[in-house]
C-alpha positions in Angstrom: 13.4 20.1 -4.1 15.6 16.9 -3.3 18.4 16.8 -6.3 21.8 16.4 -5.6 23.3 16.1 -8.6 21.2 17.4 -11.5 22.1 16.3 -15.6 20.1 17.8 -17.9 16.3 18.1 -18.0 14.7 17.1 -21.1 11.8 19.4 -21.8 9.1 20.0 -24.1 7.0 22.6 -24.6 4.3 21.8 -21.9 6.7 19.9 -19.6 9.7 20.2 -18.1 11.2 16.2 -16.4 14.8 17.1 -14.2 16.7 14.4 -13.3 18.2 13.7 -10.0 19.2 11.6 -7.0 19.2 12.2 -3.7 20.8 9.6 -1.1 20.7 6.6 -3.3 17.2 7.6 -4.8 16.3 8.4 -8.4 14.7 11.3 -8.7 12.5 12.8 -11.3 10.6 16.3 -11.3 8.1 16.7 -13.1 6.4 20.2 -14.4 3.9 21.4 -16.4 1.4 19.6 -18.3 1.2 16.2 -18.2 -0.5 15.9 -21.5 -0.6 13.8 -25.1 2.4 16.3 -26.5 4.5 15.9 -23.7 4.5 12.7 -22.2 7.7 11.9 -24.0 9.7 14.4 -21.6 8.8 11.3 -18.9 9.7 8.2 -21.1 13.1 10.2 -22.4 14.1 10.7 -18.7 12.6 7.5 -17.0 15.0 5.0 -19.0 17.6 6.6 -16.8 15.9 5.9 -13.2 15.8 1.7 -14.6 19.1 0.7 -13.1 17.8 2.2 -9.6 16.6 0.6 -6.9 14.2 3.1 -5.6 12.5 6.0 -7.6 10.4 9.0 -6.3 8.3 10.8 -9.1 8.2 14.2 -7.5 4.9 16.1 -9.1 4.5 19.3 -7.2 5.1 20.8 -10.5 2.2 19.3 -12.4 -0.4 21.3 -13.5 -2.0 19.6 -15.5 -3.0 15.5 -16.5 -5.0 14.1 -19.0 -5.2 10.6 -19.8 -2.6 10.0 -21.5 -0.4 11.7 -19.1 -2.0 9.3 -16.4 -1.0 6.1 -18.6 2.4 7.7 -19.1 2.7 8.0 -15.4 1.2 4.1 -14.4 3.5 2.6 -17.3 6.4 4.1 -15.6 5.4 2.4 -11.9 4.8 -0.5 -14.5 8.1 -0.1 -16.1 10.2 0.5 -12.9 8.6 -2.2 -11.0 9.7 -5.4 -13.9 13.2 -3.9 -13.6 13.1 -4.6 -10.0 12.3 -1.3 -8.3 10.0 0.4 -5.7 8.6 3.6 -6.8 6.7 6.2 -5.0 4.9 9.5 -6.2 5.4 13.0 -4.6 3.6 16.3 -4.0 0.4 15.9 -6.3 -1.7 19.2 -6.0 -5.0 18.5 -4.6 -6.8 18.0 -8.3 -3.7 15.6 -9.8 -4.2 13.8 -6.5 -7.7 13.6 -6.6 -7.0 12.1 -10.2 -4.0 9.8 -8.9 -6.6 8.1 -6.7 -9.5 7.8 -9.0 -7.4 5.6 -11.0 -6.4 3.5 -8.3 -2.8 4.2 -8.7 -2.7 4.5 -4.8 -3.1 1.0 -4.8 0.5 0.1 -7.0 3.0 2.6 -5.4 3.1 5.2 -2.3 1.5 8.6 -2.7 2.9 11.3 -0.7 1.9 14.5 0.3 5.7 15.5 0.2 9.2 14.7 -1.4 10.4 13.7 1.9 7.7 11.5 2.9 8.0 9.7 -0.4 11.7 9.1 0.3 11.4 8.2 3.9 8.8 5.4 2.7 11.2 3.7 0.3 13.3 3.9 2.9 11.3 1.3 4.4 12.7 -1.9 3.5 8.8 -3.3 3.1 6.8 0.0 2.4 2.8 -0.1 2.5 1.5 0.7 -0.9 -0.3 3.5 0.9 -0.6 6.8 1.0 1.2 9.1 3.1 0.9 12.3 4.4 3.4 15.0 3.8 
């Protein structure tokens, strides 16, 4: 997991958002469900990401996403993208990813099959809105 410095994660009782940066990046982990109840876990911890630059949304942890969690998760790449940053998601298992892509969401931000590949493309000082393998 790529935290340096880790404040405290705001949970609820499906999810589980920790904070973090690693090398300049925001960093938010994501676990659980992804759901209607717990969506708020995100929006609590994604204020704190707004004054960075670059943020990866690290979801290895996800388990599950319904469609609110999915809005939840294209209003953040919404929200961090008007306050002037790049954004890229990390680590989807195969049926969040599957998800990820049938909303298009591939075509706003990066998806990566790992943490590191996420961070190495906003690295890039122009990244593809692409995906990338892990």
């Amino acid at each position: 997991m790529i935290l340096d410095q880790v404040p405290p994660a705001h949970t609820t009782p499906d999810c589980r958002v920790t904070p973090g940066t690693y090398d300049g990046v925001a960093v938010l982990h994501i676990q659980g469900e992804l759901v209607a109840g717990s969506v708020g876990a995100l929006r609590a911890q994604l204020a704190g990401t707004l004054g960075s630059s670059r943020v990866l949304l690290e979801l290895s942890g996800v388990t599950w996403l319904d469609s609110v969690g999915l809005g939840a998760l294209i209003g953040a790449v919404r929200t961090i993208h008007e306050a002037g940053g790049r954004v890229a998601l990390a680590g989807a298992r195969t049926a969040i990813d599957t998800l990820l892509r049938s909303a298009g969401i591939d075509r706003l931000v990066v998806l990566a099959g790992s943490a590191e590949a996420a961070y190495h493309s906003l690295a890039d000082p122009e990244p593809l809105r692409r995906s990338v393998p892990a």
